[in-house]
N, C-alpha and C positions, 0 to 999 in steps of 0.2 A: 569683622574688622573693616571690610571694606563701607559696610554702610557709613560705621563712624567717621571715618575720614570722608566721604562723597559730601558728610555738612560741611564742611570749610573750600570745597573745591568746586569752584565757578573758571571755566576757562574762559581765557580771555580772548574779548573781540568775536567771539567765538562764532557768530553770525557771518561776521564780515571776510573772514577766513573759508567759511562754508561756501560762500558767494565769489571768492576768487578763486577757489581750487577745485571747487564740482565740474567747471568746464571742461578741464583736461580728463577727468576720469567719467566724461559721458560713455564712452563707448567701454568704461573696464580700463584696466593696468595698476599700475602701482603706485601708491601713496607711501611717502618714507616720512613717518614721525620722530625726526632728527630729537626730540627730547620730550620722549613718551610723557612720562611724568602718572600720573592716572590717569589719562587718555582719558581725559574729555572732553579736546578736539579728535581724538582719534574717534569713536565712538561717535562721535556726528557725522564722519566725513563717510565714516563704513555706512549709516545708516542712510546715507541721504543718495551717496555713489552706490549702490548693492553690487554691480558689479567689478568693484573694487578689491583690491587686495591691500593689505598695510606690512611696511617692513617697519617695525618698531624701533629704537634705538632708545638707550637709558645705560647711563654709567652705574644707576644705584640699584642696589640688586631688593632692597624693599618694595620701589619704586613698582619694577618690573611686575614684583609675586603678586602686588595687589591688582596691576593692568592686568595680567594675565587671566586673575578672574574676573573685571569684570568686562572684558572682552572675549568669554571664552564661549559668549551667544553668536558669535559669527567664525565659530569652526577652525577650519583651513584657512579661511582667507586672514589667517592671521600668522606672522609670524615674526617672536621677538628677537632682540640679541642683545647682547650685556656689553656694550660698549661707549669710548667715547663719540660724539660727536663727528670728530676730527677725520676718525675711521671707518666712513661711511663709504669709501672703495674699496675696503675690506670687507665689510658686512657686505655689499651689493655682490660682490664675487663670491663670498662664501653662499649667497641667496642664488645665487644664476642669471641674475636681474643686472645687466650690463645698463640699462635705460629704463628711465623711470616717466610715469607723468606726472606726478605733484608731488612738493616737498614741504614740511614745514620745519622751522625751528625756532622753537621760542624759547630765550634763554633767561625765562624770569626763572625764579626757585620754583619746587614746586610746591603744592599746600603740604605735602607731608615732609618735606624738609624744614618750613617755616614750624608749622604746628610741632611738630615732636621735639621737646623741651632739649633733649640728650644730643642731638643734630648740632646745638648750639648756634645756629642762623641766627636766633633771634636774641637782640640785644635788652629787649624787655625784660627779661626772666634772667633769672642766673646759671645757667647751664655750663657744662664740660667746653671749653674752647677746643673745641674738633672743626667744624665746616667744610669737612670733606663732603663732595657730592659721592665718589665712591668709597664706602670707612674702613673697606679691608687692604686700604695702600695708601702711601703715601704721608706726607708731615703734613700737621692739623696746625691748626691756627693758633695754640701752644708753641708750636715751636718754632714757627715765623716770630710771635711777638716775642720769645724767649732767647734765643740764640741771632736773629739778624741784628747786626751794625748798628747804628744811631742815622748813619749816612744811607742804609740802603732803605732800614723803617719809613724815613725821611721820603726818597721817592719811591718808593711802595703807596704810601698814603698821599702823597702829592700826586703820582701820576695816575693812578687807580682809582683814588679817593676823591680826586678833586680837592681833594683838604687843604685852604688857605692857611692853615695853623697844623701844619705836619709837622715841621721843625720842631713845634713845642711838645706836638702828642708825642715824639718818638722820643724826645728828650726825657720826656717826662718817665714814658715807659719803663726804658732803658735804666735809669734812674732807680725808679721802685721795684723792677726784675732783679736787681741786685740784691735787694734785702729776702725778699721772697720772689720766687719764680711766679708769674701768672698760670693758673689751673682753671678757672671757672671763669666765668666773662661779668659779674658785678665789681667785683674787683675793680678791673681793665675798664668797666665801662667810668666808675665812677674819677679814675685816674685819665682818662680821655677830659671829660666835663670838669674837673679841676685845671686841666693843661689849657682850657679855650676861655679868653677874656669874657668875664661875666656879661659884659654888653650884646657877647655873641650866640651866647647857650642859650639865649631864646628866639633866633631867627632858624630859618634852613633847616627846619625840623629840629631832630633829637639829636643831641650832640655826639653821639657813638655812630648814628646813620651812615657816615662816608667812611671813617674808620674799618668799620664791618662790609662795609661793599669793598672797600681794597683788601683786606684779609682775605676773602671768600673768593677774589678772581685770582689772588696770588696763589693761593693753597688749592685751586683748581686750573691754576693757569689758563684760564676763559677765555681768555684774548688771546691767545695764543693758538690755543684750539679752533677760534671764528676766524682767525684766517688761514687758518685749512680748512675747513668747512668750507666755505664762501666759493673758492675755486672747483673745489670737486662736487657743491652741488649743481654749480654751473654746468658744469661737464656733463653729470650724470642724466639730466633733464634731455628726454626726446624733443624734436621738433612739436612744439606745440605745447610742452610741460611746463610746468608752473612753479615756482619756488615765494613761498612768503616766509619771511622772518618778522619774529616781534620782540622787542631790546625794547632794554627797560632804565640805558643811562647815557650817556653821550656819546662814552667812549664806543658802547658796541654800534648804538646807531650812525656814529662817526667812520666806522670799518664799513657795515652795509650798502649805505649811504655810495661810498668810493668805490666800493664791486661793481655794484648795480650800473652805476653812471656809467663806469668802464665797459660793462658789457653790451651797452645798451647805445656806445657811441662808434661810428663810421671813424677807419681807422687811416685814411685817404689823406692827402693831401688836402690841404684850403684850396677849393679855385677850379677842381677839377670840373667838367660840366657832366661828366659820368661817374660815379662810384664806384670801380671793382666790382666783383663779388665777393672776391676776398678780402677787402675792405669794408666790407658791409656790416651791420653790426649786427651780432648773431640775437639779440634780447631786443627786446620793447620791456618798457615801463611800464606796472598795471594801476599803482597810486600815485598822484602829485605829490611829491613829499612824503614827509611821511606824517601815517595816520594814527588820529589819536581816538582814545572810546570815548564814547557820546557822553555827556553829563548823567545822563542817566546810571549809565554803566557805571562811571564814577561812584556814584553815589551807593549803588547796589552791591557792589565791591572795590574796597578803598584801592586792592591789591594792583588793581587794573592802573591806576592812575598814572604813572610813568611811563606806562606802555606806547611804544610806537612800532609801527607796522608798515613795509615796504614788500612788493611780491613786483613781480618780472616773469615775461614768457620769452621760452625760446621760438626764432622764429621759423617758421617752417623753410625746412631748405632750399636753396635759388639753385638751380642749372646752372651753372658757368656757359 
């Protein structure tokens, strides 16, 4: 199984990631794969740091059973846990691991939630409306668009989705949920692309795209989880440790984005001629903005295309 799914799965940036987080793990320590996924940035980082260790992270317990083999060439130094993101002071405490030196987390899907038809991620096919990242909890993307409001579908897909035409998809939904409940996503999909003015169904992609990206953060509450994340992988990071994230839409690079800056800025008055130390900013910035994959990489996998990329180091600590 795992061979079949390694053909769909290209990590991304995956280079560039390699080349910002080896530094912290020259001398050995720990690497945290905030969203395992099939670890194929995990699996470069082990390969290239040897004297590294990895705490894995994954909500999805498929996810995991496939890392797990094919991670299971570097032993010991490896070790997973089935959780969310969010709970990465939990996992570090149940690991013994108070301080880490590199983090990543890349909150695209991963190939085996896109490719496995039953997952429902994908709006091409007609699949089950599920989009749980973890499938043994929690309400599925059935029953967000089934039982929520007209008024709350509305900013669900307006503030999630970016969807200029929210008012209408939720109207519309709501609308045809009445006759028959939504069960499968062609249905839904093709009730999306009737609710958006014909002049529009052919800009900005495929007309279910933003729809399906605000279902799948609400029914995983995503945004909610990256800002717990954000703080506590701040924290977790030793002097010298490394953190890169890679976001794949506005909104989360829009969260990133305001961590990063914060962590990375003097907390001092304007004017001062000396800085505190306790004023000092505990990060540097390791990208200008944030980074996007080369045309090539585009081109090599479409998947990547959205991606953007921001990583920060803590900095070594000052004597007061």
């Amino acid at each position: 199984m795992v061979q079949a799914v390694e053909a769909g799965h290209v990590p991304v940036m995956a280079a560039r990631i390699v080349e910002l987080l080896s530094p912290a793990l020259a001398d050995g320590g720990t690497y945290v794969d905030c969203t395992l996924g099939l670890a194929g940035h995990a699996r470069m980082i082990l390969s290239t740091s040897p004297h590294a260790r990895l705490v894995g992270i994954d909500r999805d317990a498929d996810a995991l059973a496939i890392a797990r083999e094919r991670l299971a060439e570097f032993g010991d130094r490896v070790a997973l846990y089935e959780a969310v993101y969010d709970e990465l002071p939990d996992v570090l405490a149940e690991d013994g691991t108070p301080k880490v030196q590199a983090i990543l987390a890349d909150l695209g899907l991963s190939s085996l939630q896109i490719d496995r038809r039953e997952r429902g991620f994908a709006y091409s096919v007609d699949a089950p409306l599920d989009m749980r990242m973890t499938q043994a909890s929690g309400p599925t993307a059935a029953d967000v668009v089934n039982t929520y409001g007209e008024r709350e579908l509305t900013r669900i897909l307006r503030t999630y989705g970016e969807e200029r035409f929210a008012d209408r998809i939720a109207r519309a939904l709501v609308r045809e949920r009445a006759a028959t409940p939504f069960t499968t996503s062609a249905r839904m999909v093709q009730v999306i692309s009737d609710a958006i003015p014909a002049a529009a169904r052919h800009t900005g992609g495929h007309p279910a795209k933003r729809t399906f990206q605000a279902l799948r953060i609400e029914v995983n509450r995503e945004l909610e989880a990256l800002e717990g994340l954000l703080p506590a992988a701040l924290d977790a990071l030793a002097p010298g440790g490394r953190l890169a994230v890679l976001s794949y839409h506005s909104l989360e690079d829009r969260l990133v984005k305001q961590s990063f800056a914060a962590a990375s800025t003097d907390t001092a008055p304007r004017g001062l001629p000396i800085v505190p130390v306790e004023h000092r900013a505990a990060f540097r910035l390791l990208t200008r903005g944030a980074e996007r994959p080369s045309p090539e990489e585009e081109a090599d996998n479409p998947r990547a295309a959205s991606a953007r990329l921001r990583a920060t180091e803590r900095l070594q600590e000052v004597a007061a």
